[in-house]
VEXMARNU-310978 format. One record per residue: residue number from 1; residue in three letters; x, y, z of N, C-alpha, C in turn. Coordinates in steps of 0.1 Angstrom, whole numbers. Layout:
NUM / Ala / X / Y / Z / X / Y / Z / X / Y / Z
...
//
This chain:
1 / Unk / 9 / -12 / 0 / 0 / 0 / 0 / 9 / 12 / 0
2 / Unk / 6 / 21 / -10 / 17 / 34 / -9 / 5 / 48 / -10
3 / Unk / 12 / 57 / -4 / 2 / 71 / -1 / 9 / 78 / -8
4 / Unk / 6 / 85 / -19 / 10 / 96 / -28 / 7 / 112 / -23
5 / Unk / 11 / 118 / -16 / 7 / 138 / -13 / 8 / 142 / -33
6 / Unk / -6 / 144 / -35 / -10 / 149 / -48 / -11 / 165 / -46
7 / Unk / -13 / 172 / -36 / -14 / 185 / -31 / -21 / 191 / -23
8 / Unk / -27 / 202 / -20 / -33 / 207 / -4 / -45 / 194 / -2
9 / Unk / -44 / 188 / 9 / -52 / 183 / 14 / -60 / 172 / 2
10 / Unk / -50 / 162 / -3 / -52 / 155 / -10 / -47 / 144 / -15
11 / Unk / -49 / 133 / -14 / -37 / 119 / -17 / -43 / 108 / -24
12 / Unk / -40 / 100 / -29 / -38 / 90 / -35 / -32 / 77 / -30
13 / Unk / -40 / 61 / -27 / -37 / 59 / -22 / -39 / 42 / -33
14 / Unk / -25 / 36 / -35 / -25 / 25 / -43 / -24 / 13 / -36
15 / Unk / -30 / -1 / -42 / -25 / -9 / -32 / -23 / -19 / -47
16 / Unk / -8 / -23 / -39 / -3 / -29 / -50 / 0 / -46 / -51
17 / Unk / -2 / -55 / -63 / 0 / -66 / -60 / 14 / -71 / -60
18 / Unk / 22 / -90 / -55 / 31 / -92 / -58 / 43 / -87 / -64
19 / Unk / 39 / -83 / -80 / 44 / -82 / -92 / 47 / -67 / -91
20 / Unk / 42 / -60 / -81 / 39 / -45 / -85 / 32 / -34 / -91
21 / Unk / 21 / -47 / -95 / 13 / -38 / -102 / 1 / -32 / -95
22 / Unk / -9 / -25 / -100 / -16 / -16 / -92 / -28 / -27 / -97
23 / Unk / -37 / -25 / -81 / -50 / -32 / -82 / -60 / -26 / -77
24 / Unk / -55 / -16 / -73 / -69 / -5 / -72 / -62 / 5 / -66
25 / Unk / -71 / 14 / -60 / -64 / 26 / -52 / -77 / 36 / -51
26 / Unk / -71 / 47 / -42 / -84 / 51 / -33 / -79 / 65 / -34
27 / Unk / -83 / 80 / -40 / -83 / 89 / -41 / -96 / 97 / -31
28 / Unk / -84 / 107 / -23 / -89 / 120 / -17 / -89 / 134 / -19
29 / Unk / -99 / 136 / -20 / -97 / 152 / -24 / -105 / 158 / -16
30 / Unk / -103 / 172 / -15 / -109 / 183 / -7 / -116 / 190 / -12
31 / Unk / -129 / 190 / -1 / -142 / 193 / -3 / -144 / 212 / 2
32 / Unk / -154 / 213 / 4 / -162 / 224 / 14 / -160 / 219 / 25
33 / Unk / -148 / 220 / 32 / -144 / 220 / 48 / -150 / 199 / 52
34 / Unk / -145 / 196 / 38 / -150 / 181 / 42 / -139 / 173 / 30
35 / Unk / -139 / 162 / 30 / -129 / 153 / 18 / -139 / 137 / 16
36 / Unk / -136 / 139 / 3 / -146 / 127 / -6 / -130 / 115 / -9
37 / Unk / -136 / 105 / -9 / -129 / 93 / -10 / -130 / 88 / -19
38 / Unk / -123 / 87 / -34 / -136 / 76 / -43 / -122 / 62 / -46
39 / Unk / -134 / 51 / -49 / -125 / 37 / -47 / -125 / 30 / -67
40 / Unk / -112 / 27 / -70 / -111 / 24 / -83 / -100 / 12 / -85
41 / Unk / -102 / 8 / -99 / -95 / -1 / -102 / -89 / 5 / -118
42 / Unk / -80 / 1 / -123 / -67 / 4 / -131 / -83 / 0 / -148
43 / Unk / -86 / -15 / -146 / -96 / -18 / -155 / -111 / -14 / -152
44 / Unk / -115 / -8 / -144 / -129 / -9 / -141 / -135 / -19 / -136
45 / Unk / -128 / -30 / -133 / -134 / -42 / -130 / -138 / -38 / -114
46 / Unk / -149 / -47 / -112 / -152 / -43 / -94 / -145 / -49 / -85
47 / Unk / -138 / -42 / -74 / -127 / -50 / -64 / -138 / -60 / -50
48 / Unk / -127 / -68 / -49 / -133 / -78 / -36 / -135 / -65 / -25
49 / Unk / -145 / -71 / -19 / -149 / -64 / -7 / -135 / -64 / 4
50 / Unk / -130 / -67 / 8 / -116 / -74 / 15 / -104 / -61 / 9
51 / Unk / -103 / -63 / -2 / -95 / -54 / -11 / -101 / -39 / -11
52 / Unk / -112 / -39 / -12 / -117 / -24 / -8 / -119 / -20 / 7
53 / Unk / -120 / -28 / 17 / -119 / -26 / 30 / -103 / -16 / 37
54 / Unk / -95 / -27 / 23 / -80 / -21 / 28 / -80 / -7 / 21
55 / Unk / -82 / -8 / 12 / -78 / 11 / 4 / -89 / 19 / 15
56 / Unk / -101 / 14 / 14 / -109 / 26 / 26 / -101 / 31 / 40
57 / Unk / -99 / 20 / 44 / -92 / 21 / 56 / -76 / 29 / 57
58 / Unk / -70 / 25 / 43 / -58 / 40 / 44 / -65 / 51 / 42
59 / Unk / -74 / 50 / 34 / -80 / 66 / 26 / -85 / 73 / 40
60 / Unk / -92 / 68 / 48 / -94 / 71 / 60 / -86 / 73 / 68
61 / Unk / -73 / 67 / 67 / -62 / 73 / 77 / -53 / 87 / 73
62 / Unk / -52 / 84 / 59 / -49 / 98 / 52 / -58 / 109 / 57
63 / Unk / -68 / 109 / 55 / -80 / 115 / 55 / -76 / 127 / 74
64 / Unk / -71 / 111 / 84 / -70 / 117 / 99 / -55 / 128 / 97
65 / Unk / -45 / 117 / 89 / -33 / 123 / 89 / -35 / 138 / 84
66 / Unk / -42 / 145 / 73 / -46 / 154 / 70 / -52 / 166 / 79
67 / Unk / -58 / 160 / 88 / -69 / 170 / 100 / -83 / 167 / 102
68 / Unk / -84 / 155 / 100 / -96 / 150 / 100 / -107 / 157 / 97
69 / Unk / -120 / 158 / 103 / -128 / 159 / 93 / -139 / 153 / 88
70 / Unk / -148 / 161 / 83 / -165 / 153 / 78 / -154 / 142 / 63
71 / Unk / -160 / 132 / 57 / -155 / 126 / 50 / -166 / 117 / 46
72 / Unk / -166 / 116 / 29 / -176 / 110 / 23 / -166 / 101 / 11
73 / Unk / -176 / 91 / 13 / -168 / 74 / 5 / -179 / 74 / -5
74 / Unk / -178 / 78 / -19 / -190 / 80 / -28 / -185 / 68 / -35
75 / Unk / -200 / 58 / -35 / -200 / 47 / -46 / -214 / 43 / -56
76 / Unk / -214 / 40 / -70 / -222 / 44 / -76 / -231 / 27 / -77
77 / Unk / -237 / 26 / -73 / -249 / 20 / -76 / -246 / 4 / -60
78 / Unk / -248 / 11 / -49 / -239 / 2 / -38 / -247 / -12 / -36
79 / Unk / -239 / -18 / -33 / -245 / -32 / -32 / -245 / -38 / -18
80 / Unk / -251 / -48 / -11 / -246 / -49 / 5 / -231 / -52 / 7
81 / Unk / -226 / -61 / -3 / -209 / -60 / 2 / -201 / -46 / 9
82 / Unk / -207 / -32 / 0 / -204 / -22 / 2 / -207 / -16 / 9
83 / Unk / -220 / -18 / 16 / -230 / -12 / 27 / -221 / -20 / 40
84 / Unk / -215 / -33 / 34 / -207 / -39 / 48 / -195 / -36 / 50
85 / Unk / -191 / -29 / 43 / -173 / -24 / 42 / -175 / -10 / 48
86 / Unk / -183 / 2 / 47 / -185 / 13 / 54 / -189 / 6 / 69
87 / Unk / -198 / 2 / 73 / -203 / -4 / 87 / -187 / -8 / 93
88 / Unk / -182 / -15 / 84 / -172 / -23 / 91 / -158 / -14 / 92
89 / Unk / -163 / 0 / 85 / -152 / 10 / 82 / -156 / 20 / 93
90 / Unk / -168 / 17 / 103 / -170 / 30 / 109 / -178 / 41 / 100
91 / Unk / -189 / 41 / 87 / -191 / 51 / 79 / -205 / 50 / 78
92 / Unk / -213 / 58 / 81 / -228 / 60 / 78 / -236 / 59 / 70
93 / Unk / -245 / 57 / 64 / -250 / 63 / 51 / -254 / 76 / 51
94 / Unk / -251 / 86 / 41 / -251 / 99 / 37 / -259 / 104 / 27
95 / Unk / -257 / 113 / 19 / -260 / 116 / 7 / -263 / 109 / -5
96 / Unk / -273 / 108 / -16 / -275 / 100 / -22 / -275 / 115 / -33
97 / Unk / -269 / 108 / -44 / -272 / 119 / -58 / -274 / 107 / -70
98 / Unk / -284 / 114 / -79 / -290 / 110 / -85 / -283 / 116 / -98
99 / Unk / -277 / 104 / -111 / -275 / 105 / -122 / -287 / 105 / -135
100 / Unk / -291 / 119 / -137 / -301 / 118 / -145 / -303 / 122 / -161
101 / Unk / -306 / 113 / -168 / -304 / 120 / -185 / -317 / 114 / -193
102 / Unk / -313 / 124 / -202 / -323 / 123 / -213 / -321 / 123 / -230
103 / Unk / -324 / 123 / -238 / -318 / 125 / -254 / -322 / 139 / -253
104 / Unk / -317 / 143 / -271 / -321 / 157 / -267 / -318 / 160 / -288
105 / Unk / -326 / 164 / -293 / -330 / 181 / -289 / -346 / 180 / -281
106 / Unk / -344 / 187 / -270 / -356 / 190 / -262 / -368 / 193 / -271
107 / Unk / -365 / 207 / -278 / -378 / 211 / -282 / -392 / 222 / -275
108 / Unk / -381 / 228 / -268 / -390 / 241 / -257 / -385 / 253 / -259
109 / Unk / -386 / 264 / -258 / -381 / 276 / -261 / -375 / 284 / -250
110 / Unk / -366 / 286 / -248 / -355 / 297 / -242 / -363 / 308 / -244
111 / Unk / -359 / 312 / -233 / -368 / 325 / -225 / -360 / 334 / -223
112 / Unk / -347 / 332 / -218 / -338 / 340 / -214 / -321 / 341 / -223
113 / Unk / -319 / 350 / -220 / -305 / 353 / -228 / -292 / 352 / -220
114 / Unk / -281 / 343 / -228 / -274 / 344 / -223 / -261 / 341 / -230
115 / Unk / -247 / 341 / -222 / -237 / 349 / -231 / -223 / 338 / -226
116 / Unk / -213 / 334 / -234 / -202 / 322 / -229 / -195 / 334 / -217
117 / Unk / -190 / 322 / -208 / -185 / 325 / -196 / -170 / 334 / -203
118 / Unk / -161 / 344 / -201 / -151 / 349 / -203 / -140 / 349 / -188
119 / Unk / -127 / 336 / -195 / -121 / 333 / -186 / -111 / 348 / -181
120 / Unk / -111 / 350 / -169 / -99 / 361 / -164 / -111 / 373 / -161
121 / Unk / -123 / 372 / -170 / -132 / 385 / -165 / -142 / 384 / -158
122 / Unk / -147 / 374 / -155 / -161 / 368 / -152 / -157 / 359 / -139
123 / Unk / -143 / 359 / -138 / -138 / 346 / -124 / -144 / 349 / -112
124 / Unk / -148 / 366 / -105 / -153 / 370 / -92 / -165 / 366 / -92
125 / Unk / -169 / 375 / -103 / -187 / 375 / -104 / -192 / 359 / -101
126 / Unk / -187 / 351 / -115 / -189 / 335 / -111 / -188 / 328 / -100
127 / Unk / -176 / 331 / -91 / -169 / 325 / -83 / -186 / 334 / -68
128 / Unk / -187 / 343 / -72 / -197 / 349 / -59 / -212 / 342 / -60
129 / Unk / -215 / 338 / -75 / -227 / 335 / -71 / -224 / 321 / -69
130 / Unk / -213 / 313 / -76 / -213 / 301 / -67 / -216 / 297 / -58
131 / Unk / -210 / 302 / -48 / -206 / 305 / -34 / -215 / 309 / -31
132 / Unk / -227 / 318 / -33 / -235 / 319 / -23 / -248 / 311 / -31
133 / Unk / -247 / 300 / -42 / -257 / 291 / -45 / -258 / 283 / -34
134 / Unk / -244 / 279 / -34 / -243 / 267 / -30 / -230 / 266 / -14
135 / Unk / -237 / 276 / -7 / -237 / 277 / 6 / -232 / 268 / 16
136 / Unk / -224 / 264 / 17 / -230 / 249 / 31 / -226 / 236 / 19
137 / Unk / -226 / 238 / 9 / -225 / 223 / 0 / -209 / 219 / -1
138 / Unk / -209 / 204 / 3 / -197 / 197 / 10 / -186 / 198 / 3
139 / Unk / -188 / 198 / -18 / -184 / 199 / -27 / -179 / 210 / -34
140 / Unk / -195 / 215 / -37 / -192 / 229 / -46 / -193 / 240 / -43
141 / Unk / -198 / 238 / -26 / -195 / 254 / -21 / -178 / 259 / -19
142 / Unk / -177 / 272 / -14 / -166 / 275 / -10 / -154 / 277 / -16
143 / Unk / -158 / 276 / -35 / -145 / 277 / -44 / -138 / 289 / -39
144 / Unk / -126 / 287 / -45 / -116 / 295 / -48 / -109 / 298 / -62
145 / Unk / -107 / 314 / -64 / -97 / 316 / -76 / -92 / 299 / -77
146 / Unk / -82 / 297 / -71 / -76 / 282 / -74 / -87 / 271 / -79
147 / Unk / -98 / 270 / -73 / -104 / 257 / -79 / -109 / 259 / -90
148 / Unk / -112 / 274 / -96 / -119 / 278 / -104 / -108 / 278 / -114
149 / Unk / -97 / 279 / -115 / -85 / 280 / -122 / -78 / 264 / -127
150 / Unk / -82 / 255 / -117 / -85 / 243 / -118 / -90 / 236 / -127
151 / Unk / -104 / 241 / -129 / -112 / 233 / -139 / -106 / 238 / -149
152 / Unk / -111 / 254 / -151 / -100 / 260 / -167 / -94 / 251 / -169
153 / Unk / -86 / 246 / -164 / -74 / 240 / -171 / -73 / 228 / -172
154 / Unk / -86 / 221 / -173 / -89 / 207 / -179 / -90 / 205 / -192
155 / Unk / -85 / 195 / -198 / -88 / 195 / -213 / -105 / 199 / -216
156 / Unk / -110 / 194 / -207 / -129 / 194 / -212 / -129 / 206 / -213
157 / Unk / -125 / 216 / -203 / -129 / 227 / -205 / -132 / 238 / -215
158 / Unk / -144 / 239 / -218 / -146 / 246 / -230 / -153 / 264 / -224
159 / Unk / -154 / 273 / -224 / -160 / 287 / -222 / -169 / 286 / -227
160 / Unk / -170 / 283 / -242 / -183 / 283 / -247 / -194 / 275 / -243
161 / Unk / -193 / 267 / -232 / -201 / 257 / -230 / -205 / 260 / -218
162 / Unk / -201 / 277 / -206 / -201 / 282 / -201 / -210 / 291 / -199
163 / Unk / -225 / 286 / -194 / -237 / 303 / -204 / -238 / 310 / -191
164 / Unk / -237 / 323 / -191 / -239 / 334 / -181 / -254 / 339 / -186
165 / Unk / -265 / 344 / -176 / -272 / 349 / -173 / -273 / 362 / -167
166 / Unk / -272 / 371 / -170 / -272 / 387 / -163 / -282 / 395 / -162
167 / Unk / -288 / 396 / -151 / -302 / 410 / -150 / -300 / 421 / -145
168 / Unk / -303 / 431 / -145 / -300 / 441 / -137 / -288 / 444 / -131
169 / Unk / -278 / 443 / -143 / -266 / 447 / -141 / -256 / 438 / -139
170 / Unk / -265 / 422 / -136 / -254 / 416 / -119 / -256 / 400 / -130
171 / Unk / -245 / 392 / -130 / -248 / 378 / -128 / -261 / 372 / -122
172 / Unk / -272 / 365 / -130 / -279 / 363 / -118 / -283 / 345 / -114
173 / Unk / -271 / 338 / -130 / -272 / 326 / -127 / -261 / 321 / -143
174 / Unk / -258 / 305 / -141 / -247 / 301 / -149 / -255 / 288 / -154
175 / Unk / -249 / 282 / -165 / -252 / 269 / -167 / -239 / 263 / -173
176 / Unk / -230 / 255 / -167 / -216 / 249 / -173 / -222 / 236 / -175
177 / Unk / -217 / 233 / -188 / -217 / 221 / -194 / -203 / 214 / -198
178 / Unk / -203 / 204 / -201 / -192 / 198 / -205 / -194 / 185 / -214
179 / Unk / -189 / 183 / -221 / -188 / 169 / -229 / -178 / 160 / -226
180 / Unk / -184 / 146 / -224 / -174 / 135 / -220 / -175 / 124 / -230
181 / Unk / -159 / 117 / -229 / -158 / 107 / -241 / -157 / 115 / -258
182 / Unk / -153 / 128 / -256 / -158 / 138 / -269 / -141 / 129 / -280
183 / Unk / -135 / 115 / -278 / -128 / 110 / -288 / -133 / 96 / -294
184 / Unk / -145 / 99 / -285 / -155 / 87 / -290 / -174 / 88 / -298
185 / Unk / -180 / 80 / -305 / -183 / 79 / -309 / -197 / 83 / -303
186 / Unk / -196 / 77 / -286 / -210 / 79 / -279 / -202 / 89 / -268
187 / Unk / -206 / 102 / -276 / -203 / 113 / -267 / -216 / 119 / -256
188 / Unk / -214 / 123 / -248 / -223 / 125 / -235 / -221 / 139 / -230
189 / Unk / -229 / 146 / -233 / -230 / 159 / -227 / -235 / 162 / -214
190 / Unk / -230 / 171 / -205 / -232 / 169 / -187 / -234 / 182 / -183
191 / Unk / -250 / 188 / -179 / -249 / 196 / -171 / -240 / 199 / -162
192 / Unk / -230 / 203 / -156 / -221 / 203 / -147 / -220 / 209 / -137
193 / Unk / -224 / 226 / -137 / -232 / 228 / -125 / -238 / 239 / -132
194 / Unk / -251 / 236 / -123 / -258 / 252 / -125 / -265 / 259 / -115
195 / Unk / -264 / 273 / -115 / -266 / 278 / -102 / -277 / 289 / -105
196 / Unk / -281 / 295 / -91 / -290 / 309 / -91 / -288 / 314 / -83
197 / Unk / -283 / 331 / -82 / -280 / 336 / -75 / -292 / 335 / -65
198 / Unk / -294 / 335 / -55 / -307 / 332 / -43 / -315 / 347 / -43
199 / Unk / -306 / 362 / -49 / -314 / 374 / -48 / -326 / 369 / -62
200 / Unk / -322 / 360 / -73 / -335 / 361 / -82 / -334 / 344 / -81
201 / Unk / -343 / 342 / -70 / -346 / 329 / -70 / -362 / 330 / -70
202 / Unk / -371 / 321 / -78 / -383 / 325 / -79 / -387 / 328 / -97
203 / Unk / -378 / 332 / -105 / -377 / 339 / -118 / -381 / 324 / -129
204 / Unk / -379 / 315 / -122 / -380 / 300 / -130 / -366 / 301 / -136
205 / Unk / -354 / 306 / -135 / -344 / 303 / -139 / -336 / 294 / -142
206 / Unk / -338 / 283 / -133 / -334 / 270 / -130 / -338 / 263 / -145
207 / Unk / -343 / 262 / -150 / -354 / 257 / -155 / -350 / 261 / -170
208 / Unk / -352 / 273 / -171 / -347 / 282 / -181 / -329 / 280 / -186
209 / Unk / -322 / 280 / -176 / -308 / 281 / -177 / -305 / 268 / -184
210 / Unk / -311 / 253 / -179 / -314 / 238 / -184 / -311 / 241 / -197
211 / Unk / -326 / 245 / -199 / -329 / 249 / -217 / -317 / 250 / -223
212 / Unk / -314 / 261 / -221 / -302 / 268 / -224 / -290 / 259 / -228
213 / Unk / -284 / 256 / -218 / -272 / 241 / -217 / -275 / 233 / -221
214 / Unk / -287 / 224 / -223 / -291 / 212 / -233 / -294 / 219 / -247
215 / Unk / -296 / 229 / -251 / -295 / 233 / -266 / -280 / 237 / -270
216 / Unk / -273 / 238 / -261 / -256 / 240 / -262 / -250 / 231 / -264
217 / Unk / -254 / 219 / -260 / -248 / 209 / -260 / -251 / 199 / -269
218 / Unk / -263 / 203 / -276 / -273 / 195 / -292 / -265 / 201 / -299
219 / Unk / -261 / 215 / -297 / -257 / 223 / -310 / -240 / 219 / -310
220 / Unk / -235 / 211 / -304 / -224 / 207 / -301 / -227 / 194 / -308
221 / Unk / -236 / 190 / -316 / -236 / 176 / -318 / -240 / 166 / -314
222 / Unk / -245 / 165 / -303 / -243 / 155 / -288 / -260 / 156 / -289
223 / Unk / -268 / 141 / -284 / -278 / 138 / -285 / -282 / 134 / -274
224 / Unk / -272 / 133 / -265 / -273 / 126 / -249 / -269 / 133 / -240
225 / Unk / -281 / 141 / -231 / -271 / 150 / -216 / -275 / 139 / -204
226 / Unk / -269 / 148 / -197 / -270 / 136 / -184 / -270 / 149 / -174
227 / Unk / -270 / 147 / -159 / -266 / 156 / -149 / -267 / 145 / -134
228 / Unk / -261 / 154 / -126 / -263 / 148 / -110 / -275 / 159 / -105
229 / Unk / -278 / 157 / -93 / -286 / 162 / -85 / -285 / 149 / -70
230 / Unk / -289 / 162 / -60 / -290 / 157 / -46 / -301 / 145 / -50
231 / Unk / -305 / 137 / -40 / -316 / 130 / -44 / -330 / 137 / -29
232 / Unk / -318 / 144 / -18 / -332 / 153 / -13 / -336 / 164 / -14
233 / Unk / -326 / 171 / -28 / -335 / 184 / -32 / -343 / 183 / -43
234 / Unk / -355 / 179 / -36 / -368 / 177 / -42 / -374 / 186 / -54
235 / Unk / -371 / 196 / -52 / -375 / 206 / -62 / -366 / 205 / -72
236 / Unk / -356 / 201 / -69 / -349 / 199 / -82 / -347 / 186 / -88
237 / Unk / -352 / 181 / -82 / -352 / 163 / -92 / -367 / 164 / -97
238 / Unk / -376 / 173 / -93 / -392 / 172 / -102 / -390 / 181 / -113
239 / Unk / -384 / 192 / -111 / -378 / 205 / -122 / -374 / 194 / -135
240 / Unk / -363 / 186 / -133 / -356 / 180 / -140 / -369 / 166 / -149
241 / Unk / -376 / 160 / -136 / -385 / 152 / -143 / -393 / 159 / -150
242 / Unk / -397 / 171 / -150 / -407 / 180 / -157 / -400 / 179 / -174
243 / Unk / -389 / 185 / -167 / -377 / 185 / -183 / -376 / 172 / -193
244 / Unk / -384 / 161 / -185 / -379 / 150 / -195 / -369 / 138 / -186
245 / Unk / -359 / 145 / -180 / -348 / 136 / -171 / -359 / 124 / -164
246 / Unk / -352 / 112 / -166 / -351 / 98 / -156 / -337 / 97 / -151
247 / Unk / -336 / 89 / -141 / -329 / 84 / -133 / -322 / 70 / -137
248 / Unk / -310 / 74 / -142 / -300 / 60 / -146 / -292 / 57 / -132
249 / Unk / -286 / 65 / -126 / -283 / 56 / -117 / -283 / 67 / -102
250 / Unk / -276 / 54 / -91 / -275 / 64 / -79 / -263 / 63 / -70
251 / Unk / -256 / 71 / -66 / -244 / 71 / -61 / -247 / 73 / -48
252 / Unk / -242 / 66 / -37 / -246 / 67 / -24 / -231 / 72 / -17
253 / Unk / -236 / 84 / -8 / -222 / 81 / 4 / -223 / 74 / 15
254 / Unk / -212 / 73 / 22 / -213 / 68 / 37 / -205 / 77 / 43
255 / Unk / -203 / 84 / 54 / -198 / 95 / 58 / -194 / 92 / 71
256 / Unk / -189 / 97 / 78 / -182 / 99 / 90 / -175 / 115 / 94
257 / Unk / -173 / 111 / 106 / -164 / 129 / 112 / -154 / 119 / 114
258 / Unk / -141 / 123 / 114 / -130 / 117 / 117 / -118 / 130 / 126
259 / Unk / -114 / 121 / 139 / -108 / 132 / 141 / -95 / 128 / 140
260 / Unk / -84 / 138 / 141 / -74 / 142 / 138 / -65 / 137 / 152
261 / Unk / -51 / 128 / 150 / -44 / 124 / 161 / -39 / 132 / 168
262 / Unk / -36 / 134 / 178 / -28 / 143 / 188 / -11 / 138 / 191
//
């Protein structure tokens, strides 16, 4: 088992066979005043319960070594093996988010106007209504210049795929999209986040902004969006079934506070 420091408050954690090769490994990254754990293999193939017991259990000790901490083990469609590795890891059940998509061209009309995100000009304004969308959220609250500087600089990242919304002078909501698999054949387009400033909440924006990013992402060629959502913010998993969205899969956490050694 080897622990990799990938950067602030972040590690990598491999567990390796005989031969040296890698058989899975357990990535931590940092949240909104919390760190997510996610558990993988080199092929995709699903690891023994036993084998994933051990990567949780360093990811968890990294996790203390770090400063302990709220901490979430996100796994996508969990099975009892995995419901018995968190129990047996000390981890709760948590958060449940919901993978939801549809084909697309929708076929509804955009109501509102809006304009690609411009990187270096748009980074406060964006970065403010994030942050105060999404308040308190374990993930996506709390960016910084840096995280925001971050995604830029992913290959996916496209601006144009970036729609800004402005009323009355001010940002008043965003719709980031992104495309995945875009060197393959069955490309997937992903709401990625979208927000509303909370001063024009009420405007049906939410809703509208959708529109918006799934006609950006048709006109990108792509026939298939997808998105996440909480599965208890109810208003927004009916918004979305209104839209068309079903439910392909569900990603469950298990959570814990973990405290920090002395």
């Amino acid at each position: 088992m080897v622990a990799t420091s990938v950067g602030d408050l972040l590690a990598v954690v491999t567990l390796r066979g005989a031969a040296g090769d890698a058989l899975g490994q357990a990535v931590v990254t940092a949240g909104n005043e919390s760190s997510t754990i996610a558990i993988s293999t080199p092929d995709g193939a699903p690891l023994q319960a036993a084998t994933t017991e051990q990567l949780l259990d360093a990811a968890l000790a990294e996790v203390i070594a770090l400063g302990g901490g709220e901490v979430h083990w996100w796994i996508s469609d969990a099975t009892s093996d995995d419901e018995a590795v968190a129990a047996a890891t000390g981890l709760d059940p948590g958060r449940r988010l919901l993978q939801m998509g549809r084909g697309l061209p929708i076929g509804r009309p955009i109501e509102i106007s809006t304009r690609p995100f411009r990187p270096g000009e748009d980074d406060s304004a964006w970065l403010a209504v994030n942050n105060r969308a999404f308040a308190g959220h374990p993930e996506q609250g709390a960016w910084t210049v840096r995280t925001l500087a971050q995604r830029e600089a992913e290959p996916w990242f496209d601006p144009q795929g970036c729609l800004l919304h402005e009323r009355d002078g001010r940002l008043a909501g965003f719709c980031w999209t992104r495309l995945h698999d875009i060197a393959t054949p069955e490309v997937v387009g992903e709401i990625y986040v979208i927000a509303v400033d909370p001063d024009f909440h009420g405007l049906g924006l939410g809703s509208q902004l959708t529109l918006a990013g799934l006609a950006s992402i048709f006109e990108r060629g792509v026939a298939d969006a997808m998105l996440y959502v909480d599965a208890a913010n109810l208003q927004a998993v009916r918004m979305y079934e209104r839209l068309g969205f079903t439910t392909r899969r569900v990603d469950q956490a298990y959570t814990s506070v973990l405290t920090a050694r002395r």
